[in-house]
C-alpha positions as CSV (number, residue, x, y, z in Angstrom):
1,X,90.2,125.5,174.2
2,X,92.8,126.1,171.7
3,X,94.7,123.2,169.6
4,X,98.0,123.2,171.9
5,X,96.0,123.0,174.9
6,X,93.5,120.0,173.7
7,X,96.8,118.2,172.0
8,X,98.5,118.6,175.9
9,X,95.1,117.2,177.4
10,X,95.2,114.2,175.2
11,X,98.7,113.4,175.4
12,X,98.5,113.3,179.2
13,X,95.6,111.4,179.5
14,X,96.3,109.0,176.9
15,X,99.5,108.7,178.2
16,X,101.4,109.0,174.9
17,X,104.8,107.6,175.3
18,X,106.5,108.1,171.6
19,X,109.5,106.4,171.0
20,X,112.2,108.7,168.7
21,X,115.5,107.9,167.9
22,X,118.5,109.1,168.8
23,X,118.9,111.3,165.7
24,X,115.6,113.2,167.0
25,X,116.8,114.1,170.7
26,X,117.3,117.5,170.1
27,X,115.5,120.0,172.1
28,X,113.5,121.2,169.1
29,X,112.0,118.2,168.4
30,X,112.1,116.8,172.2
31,X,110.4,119.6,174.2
32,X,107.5,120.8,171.8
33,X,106.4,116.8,172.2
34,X,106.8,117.2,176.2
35,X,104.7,120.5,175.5
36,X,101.5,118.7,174.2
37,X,101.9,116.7,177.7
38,X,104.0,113.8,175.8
39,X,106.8,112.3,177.8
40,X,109.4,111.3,174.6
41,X,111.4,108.3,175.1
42,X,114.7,109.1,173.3
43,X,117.7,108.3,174.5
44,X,120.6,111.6,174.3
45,X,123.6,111.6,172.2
46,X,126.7,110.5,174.2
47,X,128.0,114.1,174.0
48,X,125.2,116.0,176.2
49,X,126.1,118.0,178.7
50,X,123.1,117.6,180.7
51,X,121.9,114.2,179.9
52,X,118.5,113.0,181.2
53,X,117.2,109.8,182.1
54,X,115.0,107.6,179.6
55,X,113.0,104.3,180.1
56,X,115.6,101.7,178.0
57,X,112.9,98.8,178.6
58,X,110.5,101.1,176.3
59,X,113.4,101.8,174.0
60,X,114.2,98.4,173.1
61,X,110.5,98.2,172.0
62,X,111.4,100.5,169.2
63,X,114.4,98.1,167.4
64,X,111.2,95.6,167.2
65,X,108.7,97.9,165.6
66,X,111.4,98.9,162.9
67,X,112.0,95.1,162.1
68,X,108.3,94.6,161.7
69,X,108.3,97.9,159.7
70,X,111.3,95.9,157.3
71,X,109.8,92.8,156.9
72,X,106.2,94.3,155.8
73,X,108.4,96.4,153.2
74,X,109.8,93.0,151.9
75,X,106.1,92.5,150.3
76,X,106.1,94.2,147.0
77,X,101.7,95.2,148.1
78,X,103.4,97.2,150.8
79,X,106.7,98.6,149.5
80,X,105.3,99.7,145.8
81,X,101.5,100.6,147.0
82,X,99.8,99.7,143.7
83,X,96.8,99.2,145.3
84,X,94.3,101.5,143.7
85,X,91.6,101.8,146.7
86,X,92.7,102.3,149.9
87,X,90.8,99.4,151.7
88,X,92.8,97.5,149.5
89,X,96.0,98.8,150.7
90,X,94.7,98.8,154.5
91,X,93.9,94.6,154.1
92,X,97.2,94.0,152.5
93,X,98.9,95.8,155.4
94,X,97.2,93.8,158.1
95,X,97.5,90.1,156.3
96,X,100.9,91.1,155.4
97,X,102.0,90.4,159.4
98,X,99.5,87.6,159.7
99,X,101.8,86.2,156.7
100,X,105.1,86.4,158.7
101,X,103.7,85.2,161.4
102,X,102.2,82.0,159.9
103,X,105.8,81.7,157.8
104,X,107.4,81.6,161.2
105,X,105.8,79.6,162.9
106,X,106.2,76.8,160.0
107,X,109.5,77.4,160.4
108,X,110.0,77.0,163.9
109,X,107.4,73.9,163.5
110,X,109.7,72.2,161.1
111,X,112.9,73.0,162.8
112,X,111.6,71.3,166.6
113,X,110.3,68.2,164.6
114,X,113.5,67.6,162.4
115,X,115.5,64.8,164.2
């Protein structure tokens, strides 16, 4: 089994679902994904004359991943990478969101229980 055909096989049973801005519709980067059995959500540029429908639920799911993507690079750990080892970089990434989350919350805590 060559590489394309193992890279279709797990794509299709993984069910791979990448979401790609609108500034990567184009069929050269759209159809070698739905080659390796991966079914792009991207939505096409206004002026397409054969436009194709897209799943805009999945979409929207991509403006939060970029947010989380911008606050993580508000930690200078994240944004500069000075971490020498690798595992140290990795643990920063994941207590980074734990972080946000628990800054947040306080926030939302403070703001219900202020008369």
């Amino acid at each position: 089994m060559n590489t394309n055909s193992s890279m279709a096989a797990l794509g299709a049973s993984v069910g791979a679902r990448p979401l790609m801005g609108r500034a990567y519709e184009g069929d050269p980067t759209r159809l070698p994904a739905e080659s390796f059995g991966l079914a792009p959500v991207v939505p096409p540029k206004r002026n397409r004359t054969a436009p194709w429908d897209y799943d805009r639920e999945a979409y929207k799911g991509r403006n939060m991943v970029e947010r989380v993507f911008n606050r993580m690079k508000h930690y200078r750990q994240a944004a500069t990478r000075h971490d020498r080892l690798d595992e140290t970089f990795l643990a920063n990434l994941q207590l980074i969101p734990i972080a946000i989350y628990l800054k947040n919350t306080a926030k939302n805590l403070t703001s219900v229980n202020t008369p």
